[in-house]
N, C-alpha and C positions, 0 to 999 in steps of 0.2 A: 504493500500500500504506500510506503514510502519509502520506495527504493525508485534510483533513476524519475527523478521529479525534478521541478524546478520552484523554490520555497521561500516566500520570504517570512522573516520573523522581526517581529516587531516588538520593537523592547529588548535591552537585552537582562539587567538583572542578573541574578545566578539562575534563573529559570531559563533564559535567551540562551544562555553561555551553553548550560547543559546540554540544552538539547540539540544547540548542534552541533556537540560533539558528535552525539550520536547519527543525528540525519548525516553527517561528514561521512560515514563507514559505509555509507551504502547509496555510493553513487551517486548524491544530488547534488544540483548546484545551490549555492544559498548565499546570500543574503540577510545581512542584518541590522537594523538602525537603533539608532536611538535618541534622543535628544540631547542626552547628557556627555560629558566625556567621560569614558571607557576605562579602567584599567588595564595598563600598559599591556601586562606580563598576559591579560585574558587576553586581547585584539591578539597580540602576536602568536597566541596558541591556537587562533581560530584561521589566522592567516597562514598558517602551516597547514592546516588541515586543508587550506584551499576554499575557508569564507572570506567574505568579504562583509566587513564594516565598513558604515556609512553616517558617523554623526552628523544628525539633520533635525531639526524642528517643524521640518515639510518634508514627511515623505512619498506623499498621495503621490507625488509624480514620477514615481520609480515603479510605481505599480501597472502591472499591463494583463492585459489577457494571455500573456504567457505562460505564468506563473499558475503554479498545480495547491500549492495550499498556501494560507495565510496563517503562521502561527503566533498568534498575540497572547503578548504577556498580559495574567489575570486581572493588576491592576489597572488596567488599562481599560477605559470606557467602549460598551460595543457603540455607542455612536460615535464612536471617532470616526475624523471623515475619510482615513484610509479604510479602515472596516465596512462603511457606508460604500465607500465604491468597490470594495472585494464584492460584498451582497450585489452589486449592479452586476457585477462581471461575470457573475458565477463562481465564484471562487471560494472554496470550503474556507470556514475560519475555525481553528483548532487549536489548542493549548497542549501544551509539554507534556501533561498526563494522557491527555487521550494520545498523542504518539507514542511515549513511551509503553504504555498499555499494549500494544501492537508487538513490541520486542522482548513481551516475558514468555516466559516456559507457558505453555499453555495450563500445564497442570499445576501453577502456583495458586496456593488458598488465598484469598483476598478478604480482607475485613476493610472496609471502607467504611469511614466515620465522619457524618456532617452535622449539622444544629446550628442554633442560635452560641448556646454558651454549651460549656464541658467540654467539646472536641477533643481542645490538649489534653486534658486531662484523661478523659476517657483513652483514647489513641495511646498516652503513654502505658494507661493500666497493662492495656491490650498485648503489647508487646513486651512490657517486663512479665507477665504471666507465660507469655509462650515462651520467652527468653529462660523463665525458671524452669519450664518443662522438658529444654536441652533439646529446642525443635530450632531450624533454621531460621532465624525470620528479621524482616528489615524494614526498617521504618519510614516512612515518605510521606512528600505531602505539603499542606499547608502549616504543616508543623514545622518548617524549616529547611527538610532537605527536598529539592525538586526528583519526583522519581526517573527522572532521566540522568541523576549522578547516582543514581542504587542500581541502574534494571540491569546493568552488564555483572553486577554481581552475584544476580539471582540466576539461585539454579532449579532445575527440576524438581520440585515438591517442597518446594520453600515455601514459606509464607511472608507474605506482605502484609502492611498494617498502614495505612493510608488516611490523613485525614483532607478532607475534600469539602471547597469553600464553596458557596453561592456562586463568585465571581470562576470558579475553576468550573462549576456544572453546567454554566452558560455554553461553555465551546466545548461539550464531551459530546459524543453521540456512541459510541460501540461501548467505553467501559462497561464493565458489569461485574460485581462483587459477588461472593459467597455468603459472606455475610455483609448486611447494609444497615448502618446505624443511626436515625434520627432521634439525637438527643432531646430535642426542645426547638420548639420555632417562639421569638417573639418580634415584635417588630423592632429590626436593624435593618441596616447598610440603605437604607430608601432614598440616599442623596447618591446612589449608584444606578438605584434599578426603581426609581419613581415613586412607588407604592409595595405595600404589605403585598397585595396580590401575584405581583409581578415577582420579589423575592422569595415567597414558598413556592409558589411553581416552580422553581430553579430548583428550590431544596428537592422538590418531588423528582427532580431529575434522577437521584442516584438511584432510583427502583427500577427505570424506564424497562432497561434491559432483562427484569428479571422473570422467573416461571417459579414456579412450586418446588423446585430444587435450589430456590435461592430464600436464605433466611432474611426477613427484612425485622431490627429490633426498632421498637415504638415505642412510644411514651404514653402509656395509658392515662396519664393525671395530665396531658396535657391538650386541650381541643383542639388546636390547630393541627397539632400531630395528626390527633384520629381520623378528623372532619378530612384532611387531604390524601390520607393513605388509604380511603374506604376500598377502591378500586384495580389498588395495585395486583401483582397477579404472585405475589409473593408467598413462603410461609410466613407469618405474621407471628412472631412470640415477643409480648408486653411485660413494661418492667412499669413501676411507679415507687414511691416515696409515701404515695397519699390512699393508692387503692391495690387494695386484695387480687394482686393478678398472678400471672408464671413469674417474676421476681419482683420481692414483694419486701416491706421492712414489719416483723410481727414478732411479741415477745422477743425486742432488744436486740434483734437476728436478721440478717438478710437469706430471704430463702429461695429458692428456685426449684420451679415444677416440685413444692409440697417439702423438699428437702431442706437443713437447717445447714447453709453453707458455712459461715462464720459472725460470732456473738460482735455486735457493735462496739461492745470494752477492748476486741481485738484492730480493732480499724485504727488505723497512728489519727489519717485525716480525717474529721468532723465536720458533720453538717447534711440537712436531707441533699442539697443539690450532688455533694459528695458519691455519699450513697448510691445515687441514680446512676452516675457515671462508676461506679464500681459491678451496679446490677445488669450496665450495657456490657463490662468486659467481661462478665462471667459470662454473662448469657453467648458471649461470640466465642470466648474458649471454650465453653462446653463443647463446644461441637467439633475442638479436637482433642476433648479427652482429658482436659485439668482435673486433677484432682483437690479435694478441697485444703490437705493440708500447704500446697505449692499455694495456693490461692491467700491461704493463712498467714505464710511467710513474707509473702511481699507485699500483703496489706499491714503489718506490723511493724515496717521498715520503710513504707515508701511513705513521704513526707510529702508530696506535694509538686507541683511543676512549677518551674523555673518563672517568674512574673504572673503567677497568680496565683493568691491572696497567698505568697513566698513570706516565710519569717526571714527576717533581715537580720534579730539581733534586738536583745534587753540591754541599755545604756540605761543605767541612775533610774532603774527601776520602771522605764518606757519600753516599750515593747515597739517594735517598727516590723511595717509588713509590706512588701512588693505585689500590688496588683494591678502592674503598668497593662496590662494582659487587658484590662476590664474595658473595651474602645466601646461599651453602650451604655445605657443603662438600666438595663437590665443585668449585667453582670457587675456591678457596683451593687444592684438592690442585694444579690448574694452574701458579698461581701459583707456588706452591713451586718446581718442577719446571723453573718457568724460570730461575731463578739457580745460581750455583754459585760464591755469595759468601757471610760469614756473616751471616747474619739475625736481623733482632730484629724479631718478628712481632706487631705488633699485633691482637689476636683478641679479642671481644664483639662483644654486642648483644641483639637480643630473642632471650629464652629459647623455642624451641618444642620443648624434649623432645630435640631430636636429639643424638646421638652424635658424639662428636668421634672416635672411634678409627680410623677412616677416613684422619684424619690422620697417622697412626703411622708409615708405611712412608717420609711424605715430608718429614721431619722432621730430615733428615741433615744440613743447612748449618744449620739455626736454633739459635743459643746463648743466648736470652731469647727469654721469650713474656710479654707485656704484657698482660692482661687487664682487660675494663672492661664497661660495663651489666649486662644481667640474668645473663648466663651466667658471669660473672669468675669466681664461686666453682667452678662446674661444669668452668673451663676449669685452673682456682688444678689441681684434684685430676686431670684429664688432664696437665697436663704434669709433676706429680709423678711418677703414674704412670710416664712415659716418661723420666724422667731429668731435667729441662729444669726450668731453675730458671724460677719465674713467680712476676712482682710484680702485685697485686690493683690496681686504681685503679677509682672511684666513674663517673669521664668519659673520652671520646678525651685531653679536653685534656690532662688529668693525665697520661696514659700518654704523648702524645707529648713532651710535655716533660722526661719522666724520660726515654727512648725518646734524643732526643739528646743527655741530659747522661750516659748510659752509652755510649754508642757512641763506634765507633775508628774509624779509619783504615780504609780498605778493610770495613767494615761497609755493609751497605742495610737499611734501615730500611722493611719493608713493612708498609703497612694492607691488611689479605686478612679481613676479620671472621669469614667462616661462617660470619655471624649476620645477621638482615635488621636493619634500623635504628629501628624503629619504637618501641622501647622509649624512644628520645633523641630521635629525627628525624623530621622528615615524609616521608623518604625519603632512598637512598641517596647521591644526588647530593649533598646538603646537607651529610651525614655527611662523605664527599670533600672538598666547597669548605672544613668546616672547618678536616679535618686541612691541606690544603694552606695555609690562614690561619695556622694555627698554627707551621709548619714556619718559613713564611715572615718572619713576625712575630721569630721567636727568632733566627733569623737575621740578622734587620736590624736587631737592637736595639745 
């Protein structure tokens, strides 16, 4: 399917870069732009391979009816007006995963995991469970690493563990999982894809491909889940936090199909959303064969993902926590939800319109809100609103700085944005490694 083609790829990113490595091996000619300037050491690894880069801010006009695919990178808008004129031309538009997809072992198990919030989380479960069970398996995705720098790895009866975004489900068409995971849908990303309605039909995408040999896991406590999955052609096995289903939370135990897997006092991480995202990775390793005490060990041990709601570290008796991860708000209400100390909530970032008042119900431990980036003023007149005194700052740093010179004793100091990063950052991660620099820094001084 993509061999001997002619390809351009748009964006390069570490998703650009990867993939054509691979499209490089087999035959095609390619193409690749970007707006930005490039890393040195990438351009000259790609020029060796016989691509070609082209930093440009217009590239519509490089595009022709000659050209066999368009492969855009995911954060990239499908109305861009090179995209607009591939749809004129006929010209397939496709992302990294759906190529890379095309060059595994046929016989690789696939757990594929999308949602609102959990993804990381759940995706990491996933994989530290098959990793304890001494099974092949590789991690991809929208978790960081593009599967086009894993698929030349994978070998015949491996397993893959995949997390897969709204903006990645838009350009798939053939993927298809074994197992398909829809954590939660609530309304995000709508400064991409317009409206609510328009982003779960994406999410609804990862079932497309599937039949009655393909597991799809659902969120029974959640309606948008159920109302858009009624039709799928899947096997359908339901987890919730809230209802009596196949994994289930009852007498202080998460259970599964009636069985009592492991006691909550064994779990390191707390909290129902937690939970749910543990009841998505049992339910997708059961079906190759976990056993519960493997299941036992690495929920004993495993602490948590990397920028979300991340312990950072107790300085003079404050607690500080990393939840650069949180880019809505919906996964800040989480957050909140899991303390029951008082809080000084670090909250900005890129403005896209949305509503904080979402926030309002969970708002009962916070006694300062810190605001900073685009939204600080938008956030300055929501926590008037609600009571909550709020100091405006320009950066994180400025906030987190003031952030510990007000805090007390028995105080946690949380970064939860519900806001994405992009207005400061190149991403959320970055946003995270600073605050934890900063936190760390003031304290070592």
């Amino acid at each position: 399917m993509f061999t001997n083609k002619k390809i351009f790829v748009l964006g390069m990113a570490r998703s650009g870069y990867e993939v054509c490595k691979v499209l490089s091996k087999y035959d095609n000619e390619i193409l690749i732009t970007d707006m930005k300037e490039q890393n040195e050491e990438h351009v000259k690894d790609l020029e060796k391979l016989g691509v070609k880069f082209i930093q440009t801010d217009n590239p519509i006009n490089m595009l022709d009816s000659s050209y066999d695919y368009v492969v855009k990178n995911p954060g990239i808008r499908y109305d861009h007006p090179l995209i607009l004129k591939a749809n004129e031309l006929g010209i397939k538009v496709v992302n990294e995963v759906e190529v890379a997809y095309h060059f595994l072992p046929k016989d690789t198990f696939i757990i594929a995991i999308t949602g609102s919030n959990g993804k990381t989380t759940t995706t990491t479960l996933c994989y530290e469970f098959i990793k304890s069970m001494g099974r092949r398996v590789h991690l991809a995705g929208n978790i960081g690493y593009p599967l086009s720098s894993v698929v030349n790895d994978i070998k015949s009866g491996d397993v893959l563990v995949i997390e897969i975004s709204a903006q990645q489900l838009h350009d798939m068409y053939d993927f298809n999982a074994d197992v398909s995971i829809l954590t939660n849908l609530t309304p995000v990303h709508i400064d991409f894809f317009g409206d609510y309605e328009n982003y779960i039909s994406h999410k609804l995408k990862i079932f497309m491909n599937n039949n009655r040999s393909n597991i799809a896991v659902i969120n029974k406590g959640n309606g948008d889940s159920i109302n858009i999955t009624k039709s799928i052609n899947s096997n359908i096995i339901y987890f919730s936090s809230h209802v009596n289903t196949d994994a289930c939370l009852k007498d202080n135990a998460i259970y599964y199909k009636g069985e009592r897997i492991i006691n909550l006092s064994d779990i390191k991480i707390k909290g129902n959303h937690n939970y749910e995202n543990i009841m998505c990775a049992i339910i997708a390793t059961k079906q190759l064969g976990i056993d519960n005490e493997t299941i036992k060990k690495v929920l004993q041990a495993f602490g948590g993902v990397e920028h979300r709601i991340e312990f950072v570290g107790k300085f003079n008796d404050v607690e500080f926590y990393n939840d650069s991860k949180a880019t809505n708000v919906k996964s800040t209400e989480i957050a909140l939800n899991a303390f029951k100390t008082p809080v000084i909530l670090l909250l900005g970032g890129l403005d896209r319109g949305h509503s904080f008042d979402d926030l309002k119900d969970d708002l009962k431990y916070v006694k300062y809100i810190l605001s900073f980036g685009q939204t600080k003023d938008r956030i300055k007149s929501f926590a008037s609103e609600n009571g909550i005194e709020c100091s405006v700052f320009e950066t994180l740093k400025d906030a987190t700085n003031y952030a510990c010179k007000i805090s007390k004793k028995g105080d946690t100091i949380l970064l939860s944005p519900a806001c994405a990063s992009w207005d400061q950052y190149d991403c959320f991660e970055q946003r995270g490694d600073e605050f934890k620099k900063i936190v760390s820094k003031y304290y070592n001084n």
